[in-house]
LOBA-585540 format. One record per residue (C-alpha): residue number from 1; residue in one letter; x, y, z. Coordinates in Angstrom, 2 decimals. Example, Ala and Ser with C-alpha at 12.3 -4.5 7.8 and 13.67 -1.06 7.14 Angstrom:
<rs>
<r k="1" r="a" xx="12.30" yy="-4.50" zz="7.80"/>
<r k="2" r="s" xx="13.67" yy="-1.06" zz="7.14"/>
</rs>
This chain:
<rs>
<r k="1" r="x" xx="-28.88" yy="11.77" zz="-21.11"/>
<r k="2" r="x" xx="-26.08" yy="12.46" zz="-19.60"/>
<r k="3" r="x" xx="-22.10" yy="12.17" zz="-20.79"/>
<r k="4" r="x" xx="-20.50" yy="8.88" zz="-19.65"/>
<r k="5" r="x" xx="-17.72" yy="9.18" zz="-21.41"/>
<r k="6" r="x" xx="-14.14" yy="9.45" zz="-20.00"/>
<r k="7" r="x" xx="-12.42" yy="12.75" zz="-19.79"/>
<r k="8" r="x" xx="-10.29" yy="13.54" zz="-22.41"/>
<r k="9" r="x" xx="-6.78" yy="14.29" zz="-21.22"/>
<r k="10" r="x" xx="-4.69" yy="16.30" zz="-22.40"/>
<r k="11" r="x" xx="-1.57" yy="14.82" zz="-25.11"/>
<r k="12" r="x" xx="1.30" yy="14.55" zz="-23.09"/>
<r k="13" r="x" xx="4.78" yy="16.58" zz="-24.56"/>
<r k="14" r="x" xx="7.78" yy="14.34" zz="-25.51"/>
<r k="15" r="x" xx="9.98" yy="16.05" zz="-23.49"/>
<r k="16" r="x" xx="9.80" yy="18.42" zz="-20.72"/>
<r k="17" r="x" xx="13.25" yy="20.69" zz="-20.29"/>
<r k="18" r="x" xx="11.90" yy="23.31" zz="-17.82"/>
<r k="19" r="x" xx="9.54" yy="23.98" zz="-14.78"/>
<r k="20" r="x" xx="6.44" yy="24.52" zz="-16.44"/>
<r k="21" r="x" xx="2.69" yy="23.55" zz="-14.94"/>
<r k="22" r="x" xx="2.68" yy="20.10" zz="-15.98"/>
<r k="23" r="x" xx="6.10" yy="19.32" zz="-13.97"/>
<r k="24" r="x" xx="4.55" yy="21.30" zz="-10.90"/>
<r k="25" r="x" xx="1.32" yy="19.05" zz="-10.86"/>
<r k="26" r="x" xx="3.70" yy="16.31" zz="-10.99"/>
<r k="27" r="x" xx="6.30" yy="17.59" zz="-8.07"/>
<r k="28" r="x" xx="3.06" yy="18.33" zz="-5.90"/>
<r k="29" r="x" xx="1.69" yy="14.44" zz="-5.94"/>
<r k="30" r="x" xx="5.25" yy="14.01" zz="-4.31"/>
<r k="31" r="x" xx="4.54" yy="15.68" zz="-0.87"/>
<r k="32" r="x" xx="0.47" yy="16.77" zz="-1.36"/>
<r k="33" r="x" xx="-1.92" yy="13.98" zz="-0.41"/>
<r k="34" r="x" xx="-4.84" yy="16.08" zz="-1.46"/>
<r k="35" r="x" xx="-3.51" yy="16.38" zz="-4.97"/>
<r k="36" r="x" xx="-2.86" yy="12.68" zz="-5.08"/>
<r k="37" r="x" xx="-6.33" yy="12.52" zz="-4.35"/>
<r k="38" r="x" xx="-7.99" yy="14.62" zz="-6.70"/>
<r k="39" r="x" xx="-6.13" yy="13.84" zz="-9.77"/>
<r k="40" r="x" xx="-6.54" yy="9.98" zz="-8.80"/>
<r k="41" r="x" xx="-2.78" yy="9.78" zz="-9.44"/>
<r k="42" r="x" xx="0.82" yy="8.64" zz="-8.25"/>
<r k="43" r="x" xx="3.94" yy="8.62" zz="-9.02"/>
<r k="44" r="x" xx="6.46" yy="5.67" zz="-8.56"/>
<r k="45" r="x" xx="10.26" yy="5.91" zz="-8.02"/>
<r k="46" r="x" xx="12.26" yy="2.63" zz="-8.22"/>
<r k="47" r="x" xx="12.93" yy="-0.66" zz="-10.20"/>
<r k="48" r="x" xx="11.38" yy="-3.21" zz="-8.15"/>
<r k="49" r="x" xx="8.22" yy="-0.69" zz="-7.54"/>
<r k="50" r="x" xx="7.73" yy="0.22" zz="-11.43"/>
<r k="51" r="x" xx="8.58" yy="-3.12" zz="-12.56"/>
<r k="52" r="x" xx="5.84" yy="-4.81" zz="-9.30"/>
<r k="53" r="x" xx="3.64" yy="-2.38" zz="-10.35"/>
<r k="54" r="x" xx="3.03" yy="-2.96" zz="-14.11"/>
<r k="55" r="x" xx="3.26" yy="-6.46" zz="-13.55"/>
<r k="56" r="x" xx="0.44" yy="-6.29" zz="-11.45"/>
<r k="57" r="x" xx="-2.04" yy="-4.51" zz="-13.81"/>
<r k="58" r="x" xx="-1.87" yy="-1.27" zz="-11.98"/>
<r k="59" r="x" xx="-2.57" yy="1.43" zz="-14.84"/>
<r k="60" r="x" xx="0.26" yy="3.32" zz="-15.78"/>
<r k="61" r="x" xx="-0.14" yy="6.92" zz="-17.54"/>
<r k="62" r="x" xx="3.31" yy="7.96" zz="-18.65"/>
<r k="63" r="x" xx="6.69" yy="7.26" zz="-17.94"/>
<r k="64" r="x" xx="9.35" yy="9.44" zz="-17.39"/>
<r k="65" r="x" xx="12.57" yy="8.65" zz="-18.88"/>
<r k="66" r="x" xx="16.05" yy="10.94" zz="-18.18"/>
<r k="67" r="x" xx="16.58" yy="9.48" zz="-22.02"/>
<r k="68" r="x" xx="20.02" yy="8.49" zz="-22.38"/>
<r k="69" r="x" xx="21.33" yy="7.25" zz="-24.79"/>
<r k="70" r="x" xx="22.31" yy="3.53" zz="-23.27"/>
<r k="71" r="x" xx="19.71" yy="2.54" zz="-21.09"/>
<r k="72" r="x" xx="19.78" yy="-0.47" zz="-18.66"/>
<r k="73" r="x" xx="18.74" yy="-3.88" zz="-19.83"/>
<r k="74" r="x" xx="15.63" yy="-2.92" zz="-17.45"/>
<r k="75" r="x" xx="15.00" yy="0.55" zz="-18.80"/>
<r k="76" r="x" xx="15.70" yy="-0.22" zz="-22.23"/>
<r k="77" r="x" xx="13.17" yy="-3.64" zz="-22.29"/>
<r k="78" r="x" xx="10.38" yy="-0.85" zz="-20.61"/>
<r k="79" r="x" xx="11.10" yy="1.70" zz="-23.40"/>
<r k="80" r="x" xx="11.03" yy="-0.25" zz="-26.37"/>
<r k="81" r="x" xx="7.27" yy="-1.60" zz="-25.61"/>
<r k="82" r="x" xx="6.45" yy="1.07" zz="-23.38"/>
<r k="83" r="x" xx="2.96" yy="0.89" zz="-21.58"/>
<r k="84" r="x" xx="2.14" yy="4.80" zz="-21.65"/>
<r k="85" r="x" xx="3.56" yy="7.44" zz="-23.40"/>
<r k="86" r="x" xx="7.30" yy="8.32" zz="-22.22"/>
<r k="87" r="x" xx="7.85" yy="12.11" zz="-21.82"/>
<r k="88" r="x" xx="12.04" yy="12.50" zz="-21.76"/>
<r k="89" r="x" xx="12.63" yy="15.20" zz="-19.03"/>
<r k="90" r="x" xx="16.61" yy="16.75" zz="-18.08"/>
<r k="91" r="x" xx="18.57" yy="15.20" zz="-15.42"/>
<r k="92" r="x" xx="17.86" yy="17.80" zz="-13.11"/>
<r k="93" r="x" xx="14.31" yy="17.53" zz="-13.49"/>
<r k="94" r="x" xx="14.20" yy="13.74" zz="-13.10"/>
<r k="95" r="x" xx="16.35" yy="13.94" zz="-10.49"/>
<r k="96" r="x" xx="13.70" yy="16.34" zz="-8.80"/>
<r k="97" r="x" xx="10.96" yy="13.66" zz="-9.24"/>
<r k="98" r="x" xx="13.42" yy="10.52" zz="-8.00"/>
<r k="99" r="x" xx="14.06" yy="12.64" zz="-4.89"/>
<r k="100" r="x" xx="17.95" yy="12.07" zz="-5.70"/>
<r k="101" r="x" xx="20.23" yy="13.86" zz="-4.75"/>
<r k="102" r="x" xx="22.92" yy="11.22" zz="-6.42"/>
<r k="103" r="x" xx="22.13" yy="11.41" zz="-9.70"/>
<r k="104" r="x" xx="19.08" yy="11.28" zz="-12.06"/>
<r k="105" r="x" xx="16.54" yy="7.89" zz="-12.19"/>
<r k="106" r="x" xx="16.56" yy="6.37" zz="-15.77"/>
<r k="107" r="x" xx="12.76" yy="6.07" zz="-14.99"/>
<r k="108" r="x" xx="9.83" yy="7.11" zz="-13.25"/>
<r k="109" r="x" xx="6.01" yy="6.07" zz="-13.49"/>
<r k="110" r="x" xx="2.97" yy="8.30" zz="-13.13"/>
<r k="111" r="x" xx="0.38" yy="5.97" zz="-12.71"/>
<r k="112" r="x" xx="-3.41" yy="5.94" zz="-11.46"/>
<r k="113" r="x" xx="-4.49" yy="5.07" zz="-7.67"/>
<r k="114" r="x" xx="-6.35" yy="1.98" zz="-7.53"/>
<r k="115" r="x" xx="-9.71" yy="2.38" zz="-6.31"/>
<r k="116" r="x" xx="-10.59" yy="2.56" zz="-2.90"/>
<r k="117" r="x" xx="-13.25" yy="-0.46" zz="-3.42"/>
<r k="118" r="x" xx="-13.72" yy="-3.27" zz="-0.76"/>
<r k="119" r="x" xx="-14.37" yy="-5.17" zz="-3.46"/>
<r k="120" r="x" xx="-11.18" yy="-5.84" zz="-4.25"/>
<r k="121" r="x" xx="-9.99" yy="-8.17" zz="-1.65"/>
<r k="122" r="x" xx="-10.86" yy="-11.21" zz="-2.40"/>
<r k="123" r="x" xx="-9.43" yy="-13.61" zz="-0.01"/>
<r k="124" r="x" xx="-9.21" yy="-17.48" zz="0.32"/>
<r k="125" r="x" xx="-11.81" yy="-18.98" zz="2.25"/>
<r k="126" r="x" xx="-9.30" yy="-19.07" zz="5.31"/>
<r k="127" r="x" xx="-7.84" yy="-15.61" zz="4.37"/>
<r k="128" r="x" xx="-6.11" yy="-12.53" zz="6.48"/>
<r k="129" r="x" xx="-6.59" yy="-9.37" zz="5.87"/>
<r k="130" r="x" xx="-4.96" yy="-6.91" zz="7.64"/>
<r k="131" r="x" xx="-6.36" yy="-3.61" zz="9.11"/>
<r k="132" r="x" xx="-3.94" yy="-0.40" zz="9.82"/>
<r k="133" r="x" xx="-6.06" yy="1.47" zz="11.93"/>
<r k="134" r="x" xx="-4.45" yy="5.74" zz="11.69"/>
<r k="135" r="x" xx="-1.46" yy="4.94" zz="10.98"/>
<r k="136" r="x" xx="1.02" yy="8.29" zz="11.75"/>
<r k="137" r="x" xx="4.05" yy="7.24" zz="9.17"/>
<r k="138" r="x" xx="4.21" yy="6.13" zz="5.39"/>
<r k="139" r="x" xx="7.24" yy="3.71" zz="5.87"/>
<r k="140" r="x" xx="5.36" yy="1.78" zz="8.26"/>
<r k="141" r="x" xx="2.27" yy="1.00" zz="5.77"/>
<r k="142" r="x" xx="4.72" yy="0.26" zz="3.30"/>
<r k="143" r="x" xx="6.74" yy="-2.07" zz="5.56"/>
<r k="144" r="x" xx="3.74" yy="-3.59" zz="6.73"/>
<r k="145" r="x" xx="2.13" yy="-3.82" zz="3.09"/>
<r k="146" r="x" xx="5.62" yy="-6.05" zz="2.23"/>
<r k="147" r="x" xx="4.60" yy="-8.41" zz="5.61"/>
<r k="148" r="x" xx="1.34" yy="-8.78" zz="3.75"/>
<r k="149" r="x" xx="2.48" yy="-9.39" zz="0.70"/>
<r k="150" r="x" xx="5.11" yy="-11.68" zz="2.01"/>
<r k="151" r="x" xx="3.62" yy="-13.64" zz="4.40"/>
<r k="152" r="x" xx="0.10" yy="-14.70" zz="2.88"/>
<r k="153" r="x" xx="-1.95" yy="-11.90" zz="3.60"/>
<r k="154" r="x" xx="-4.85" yy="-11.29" zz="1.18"/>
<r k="155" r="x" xx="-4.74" yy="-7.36" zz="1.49"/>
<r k="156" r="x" xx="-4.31" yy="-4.14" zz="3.64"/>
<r k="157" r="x" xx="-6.58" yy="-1.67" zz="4.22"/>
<r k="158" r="x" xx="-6.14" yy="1.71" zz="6.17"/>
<r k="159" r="x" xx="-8.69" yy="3.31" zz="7.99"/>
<r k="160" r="x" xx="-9.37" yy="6.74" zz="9.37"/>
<r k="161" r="x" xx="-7.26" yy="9.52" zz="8.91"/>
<r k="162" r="x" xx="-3.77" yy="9.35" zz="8.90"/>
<r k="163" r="x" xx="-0.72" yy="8.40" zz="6.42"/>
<r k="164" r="x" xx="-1.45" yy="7.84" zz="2.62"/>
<r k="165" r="x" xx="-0.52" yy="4.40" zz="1.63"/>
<r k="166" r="x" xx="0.43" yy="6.14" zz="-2.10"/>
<r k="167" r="x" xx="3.12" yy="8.39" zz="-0.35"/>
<r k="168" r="x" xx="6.35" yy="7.63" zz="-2.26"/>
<r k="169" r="x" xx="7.67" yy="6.91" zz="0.81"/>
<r k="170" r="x" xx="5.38" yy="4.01" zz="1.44"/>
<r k="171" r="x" xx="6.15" yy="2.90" zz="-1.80"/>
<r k="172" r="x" xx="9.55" yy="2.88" zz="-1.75"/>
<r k="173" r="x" xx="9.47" yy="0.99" zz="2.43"/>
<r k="174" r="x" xx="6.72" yy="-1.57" zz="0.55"/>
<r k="175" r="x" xx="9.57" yy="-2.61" zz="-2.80"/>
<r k="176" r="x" xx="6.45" yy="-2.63" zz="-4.62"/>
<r k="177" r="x" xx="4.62" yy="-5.12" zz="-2.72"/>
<r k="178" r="x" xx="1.70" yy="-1.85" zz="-2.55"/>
<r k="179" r="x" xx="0.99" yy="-3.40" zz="-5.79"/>
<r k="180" r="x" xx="1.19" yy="-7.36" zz="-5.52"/>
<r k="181" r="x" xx="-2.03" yy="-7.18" zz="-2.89"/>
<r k="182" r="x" xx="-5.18" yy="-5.14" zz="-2.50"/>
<r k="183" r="x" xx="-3.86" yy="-2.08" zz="-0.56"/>
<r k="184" r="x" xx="-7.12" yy="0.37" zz="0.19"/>
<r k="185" r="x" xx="-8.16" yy="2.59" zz="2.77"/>
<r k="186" r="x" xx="-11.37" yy="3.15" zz="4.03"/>
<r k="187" r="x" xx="-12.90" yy="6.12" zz="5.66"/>
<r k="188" r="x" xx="-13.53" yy="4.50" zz="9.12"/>
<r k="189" r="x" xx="-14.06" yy="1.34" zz="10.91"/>
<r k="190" r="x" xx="-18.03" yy="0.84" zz="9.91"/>
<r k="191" r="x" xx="-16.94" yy="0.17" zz="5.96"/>
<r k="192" r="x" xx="-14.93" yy="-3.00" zz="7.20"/>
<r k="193" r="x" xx="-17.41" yy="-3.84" zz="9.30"/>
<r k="194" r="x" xx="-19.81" yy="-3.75" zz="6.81"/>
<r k="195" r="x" xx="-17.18" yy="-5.92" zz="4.33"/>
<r k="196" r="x" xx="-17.33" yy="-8.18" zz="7.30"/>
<r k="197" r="x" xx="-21.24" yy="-8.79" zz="7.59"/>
<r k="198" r="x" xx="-21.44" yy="-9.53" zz="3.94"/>
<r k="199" r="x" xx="-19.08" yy="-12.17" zz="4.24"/>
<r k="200" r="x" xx="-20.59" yy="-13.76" zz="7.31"/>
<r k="201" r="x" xx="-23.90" yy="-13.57" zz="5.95"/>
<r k="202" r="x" xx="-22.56" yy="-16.30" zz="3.28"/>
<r k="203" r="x" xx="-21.68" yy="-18.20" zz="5.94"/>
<r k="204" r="x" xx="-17.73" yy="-17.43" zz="6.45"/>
<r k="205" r="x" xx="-16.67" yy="-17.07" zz="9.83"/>
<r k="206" r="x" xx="-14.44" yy="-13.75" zz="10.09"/>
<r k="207" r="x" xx="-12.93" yy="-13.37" zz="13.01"/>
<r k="208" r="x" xx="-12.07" yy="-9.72" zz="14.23"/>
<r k="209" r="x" xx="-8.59" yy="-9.75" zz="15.80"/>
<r k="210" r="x" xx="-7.12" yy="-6.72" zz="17.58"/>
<r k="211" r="x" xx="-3.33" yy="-6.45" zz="18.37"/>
<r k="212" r="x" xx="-2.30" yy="-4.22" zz="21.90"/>
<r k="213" r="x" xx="0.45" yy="-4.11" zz="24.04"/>
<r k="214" r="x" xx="-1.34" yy="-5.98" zz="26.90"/>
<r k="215" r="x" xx="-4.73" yy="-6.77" zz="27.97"/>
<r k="216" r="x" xx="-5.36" yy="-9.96" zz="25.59"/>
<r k="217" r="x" xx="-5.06" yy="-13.73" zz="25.10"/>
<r k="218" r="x" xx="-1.14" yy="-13.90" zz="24.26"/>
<r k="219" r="x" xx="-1.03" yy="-14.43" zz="20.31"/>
<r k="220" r="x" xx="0.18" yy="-18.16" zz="20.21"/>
<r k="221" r="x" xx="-3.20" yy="-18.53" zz="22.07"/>
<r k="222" r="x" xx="-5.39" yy="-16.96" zz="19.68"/>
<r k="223" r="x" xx="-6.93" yy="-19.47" zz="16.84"/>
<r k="224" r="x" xx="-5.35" yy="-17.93" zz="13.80"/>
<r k="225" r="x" xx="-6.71" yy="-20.82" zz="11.48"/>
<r k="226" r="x" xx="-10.00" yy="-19.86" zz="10.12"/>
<r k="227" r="x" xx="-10.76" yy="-16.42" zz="8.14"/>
<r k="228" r="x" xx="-9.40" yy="-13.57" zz="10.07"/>
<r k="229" r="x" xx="-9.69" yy="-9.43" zz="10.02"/>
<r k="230" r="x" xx="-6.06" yy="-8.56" zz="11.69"/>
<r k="231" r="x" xx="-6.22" yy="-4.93" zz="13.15"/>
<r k="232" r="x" xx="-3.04" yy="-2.97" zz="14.02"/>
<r k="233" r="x" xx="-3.86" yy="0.14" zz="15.90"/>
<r k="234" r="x" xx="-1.84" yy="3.69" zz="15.57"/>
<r k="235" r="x" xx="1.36" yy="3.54" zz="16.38"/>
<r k="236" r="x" xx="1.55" yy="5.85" zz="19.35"/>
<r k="237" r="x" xx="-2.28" yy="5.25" zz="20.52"/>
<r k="238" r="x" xx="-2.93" yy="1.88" zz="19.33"/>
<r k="239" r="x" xx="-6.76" yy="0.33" zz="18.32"/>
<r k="240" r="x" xx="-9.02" yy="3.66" zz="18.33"/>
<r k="241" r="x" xx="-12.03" yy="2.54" zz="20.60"/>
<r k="242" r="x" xx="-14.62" yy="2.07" zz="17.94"/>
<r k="243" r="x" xx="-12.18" yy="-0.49" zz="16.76"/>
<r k="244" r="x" xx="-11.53" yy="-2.14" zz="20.03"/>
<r k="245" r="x" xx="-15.35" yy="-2.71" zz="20.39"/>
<r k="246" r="x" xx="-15.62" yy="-3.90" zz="17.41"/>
<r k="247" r="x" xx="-13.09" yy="-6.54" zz="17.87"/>
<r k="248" r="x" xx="-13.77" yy="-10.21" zz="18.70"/>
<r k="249" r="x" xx="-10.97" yy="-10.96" zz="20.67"/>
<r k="250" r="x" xx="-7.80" yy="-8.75" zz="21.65"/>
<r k="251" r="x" xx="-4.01" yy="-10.55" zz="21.58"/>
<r k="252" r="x" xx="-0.60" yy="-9.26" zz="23.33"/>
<r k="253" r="x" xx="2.46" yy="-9.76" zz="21.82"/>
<r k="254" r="x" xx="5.02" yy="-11.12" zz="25.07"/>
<r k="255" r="x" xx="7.51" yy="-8.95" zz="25.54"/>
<r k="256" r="x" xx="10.68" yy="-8.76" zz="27.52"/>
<r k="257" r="x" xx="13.92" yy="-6.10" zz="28.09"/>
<r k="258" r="x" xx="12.49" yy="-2.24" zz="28.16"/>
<r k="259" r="x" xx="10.34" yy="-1.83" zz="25.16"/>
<r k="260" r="x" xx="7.09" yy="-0.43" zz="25.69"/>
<r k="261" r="x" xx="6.02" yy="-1.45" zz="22.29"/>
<r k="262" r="x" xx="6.66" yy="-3.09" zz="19.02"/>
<r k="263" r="x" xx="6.65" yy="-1.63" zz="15.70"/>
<r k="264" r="x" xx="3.69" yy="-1.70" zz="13.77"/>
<r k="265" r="x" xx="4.82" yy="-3.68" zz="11.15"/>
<r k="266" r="x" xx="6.88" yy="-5.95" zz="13.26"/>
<r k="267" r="x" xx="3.73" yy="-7.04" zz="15.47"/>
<r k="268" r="x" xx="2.08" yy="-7.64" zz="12.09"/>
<r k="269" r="x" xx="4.82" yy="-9.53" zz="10.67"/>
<r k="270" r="x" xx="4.88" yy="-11.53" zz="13.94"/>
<r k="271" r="x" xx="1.29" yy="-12.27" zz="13.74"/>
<r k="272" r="x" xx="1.04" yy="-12.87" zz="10.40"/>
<r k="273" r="x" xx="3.81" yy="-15.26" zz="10.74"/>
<r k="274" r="x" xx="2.01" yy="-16.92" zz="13.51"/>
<r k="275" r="x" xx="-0.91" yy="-17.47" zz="11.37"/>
<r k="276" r="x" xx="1.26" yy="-19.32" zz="9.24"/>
<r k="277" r="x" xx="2.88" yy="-21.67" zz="11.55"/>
<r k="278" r="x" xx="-0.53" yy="-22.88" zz="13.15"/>
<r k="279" r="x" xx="-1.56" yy="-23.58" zz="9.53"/>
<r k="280" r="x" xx="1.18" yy="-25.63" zz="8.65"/>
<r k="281" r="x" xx="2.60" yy="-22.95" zz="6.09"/>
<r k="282" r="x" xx="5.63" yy="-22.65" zz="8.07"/>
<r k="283" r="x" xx="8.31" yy="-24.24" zz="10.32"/>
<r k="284" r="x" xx="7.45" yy="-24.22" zz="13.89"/>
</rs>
């Protein structure tokens, strides 16, 4: 029979003054996506983003705390019913972590990934979810995460290989918002697809919507009202052509003035806001 039984980790110290191997493991889920990845962990700079994420159930391992001695009404609430251990580390050290270079955080989270599980979303029978297909930069999944989050979506999920929506730099562009909706990625386009199927096969009506610079309907033409799958392609490359097959219908953004291109997260925050206004959730 085998052992199902969680692994037992190791007691955390109650403070850390020096660069030892537990602060290095740490450092490295800063810049190393593959150690993100194997230890299943993360580590979260900033107010809003430690305060979005605990309020949103995400599980949170330790916190860091530069322990002085008068904390912030924020820091201080945390501490006194904290929801992990708190390891007190030197100002240099936490000022490492923050990625500071003005001073030391009062606080830092290291916190588990959330599963990479389809099942999560769970959208409203008339639901977006958005699709960033590649993408090449952090700050744009967490810009367009906060559209999401903002706007109505019902989650985010990147596919194939390219930035790590657990970055701290997507993180930090998101304000947390990584954390208020279902942010996953998935290995390729065939594992949405898939999500897809299921749902149509109980009779819901996904739509698969593709975004490019030309070569579509023009978006305020597009029927954003029933249950759609919004796909955002790379920025440089756009839709990658397994997408683009895949894809019901294709919709251009006009554009005037020199710009080749919008932003990844501004076409998604246009479109999402689109969605909105022929829904009645906004003023049009």
């Amino acid at each position: 029979m085998s052992d199902l039984r969680p692994p037992v980790r190791p007691a955390l110290p109650r403070r850390l003054q020096r660069r030892n191997a537990l602060f290095q493991q740490w450092q490295a889920l800063l810049t190393n996506r593959t150690k993100r990845t194997r230890s299943g962990e993360m580590l979260i700079q900033g107010v809003r983003p430690i305060t979005q994420a605990i309020a949103h159930g995400v599980e949170i391992r330790a916190l860091l705390s530069d322990g002085r001695e008068r904390p912030s009404r924020w820091a201080g609430e945390l501490l006194a019913a904290p929801p992990a251990p708190v390891v007190e580390l030197t100002d240099e050290l936490m000022a490492e972590l923050g990625e500071r270079d003005d001073g030391a955080p009062e606080l830092l989270a290291l916190a588990a990934v959330p599963a990479d599980d389809l099942a999560r979303l769970s959208p409203s029978p008339s639901g977006i979810v958005v699709v960033f297909d590649r993408p090449a930069g952090p700050g744009n999944i967490g810009s367009l995460a906060r559209t999401v989050d903002a706007l109505g979506g019902d989650g985010l999920v990147v596919t194939g290989h390219g930035a790590d929506p657990w970055d701290p730099a997507a993180i930090r562009a998101s304000t947390g918002s990584v954390f208020a909706v279902p942010v996953l990625r998935a290995p390729s386009h065939q594992e949405v697809m898939d999500w897809i199927a299921r749902r149509r096969g109980t009779g819901e009506p996904w739509t698969v919507l593709g975004l490019d610079e030309a070569g579509g309907v023009e978006l305020a033409d597009a029927d954003l009202t029933g249950p759609v799958v919004l796909v955002i392609g790379n920025e440089t490359t756009g839709m990658s052509s397994r997408w683009r097959e895949a894809c019901d219908r294709v919709a251009e953004i006009p554009m005037g003035g020199s710009a080749s291109s919008l932003n990844a997260s501004v076409a998604g925050s246009i479109t999402l806001y689109e969605a909105r206004r022929q829904r009645g959730g906004a003023r049009g």
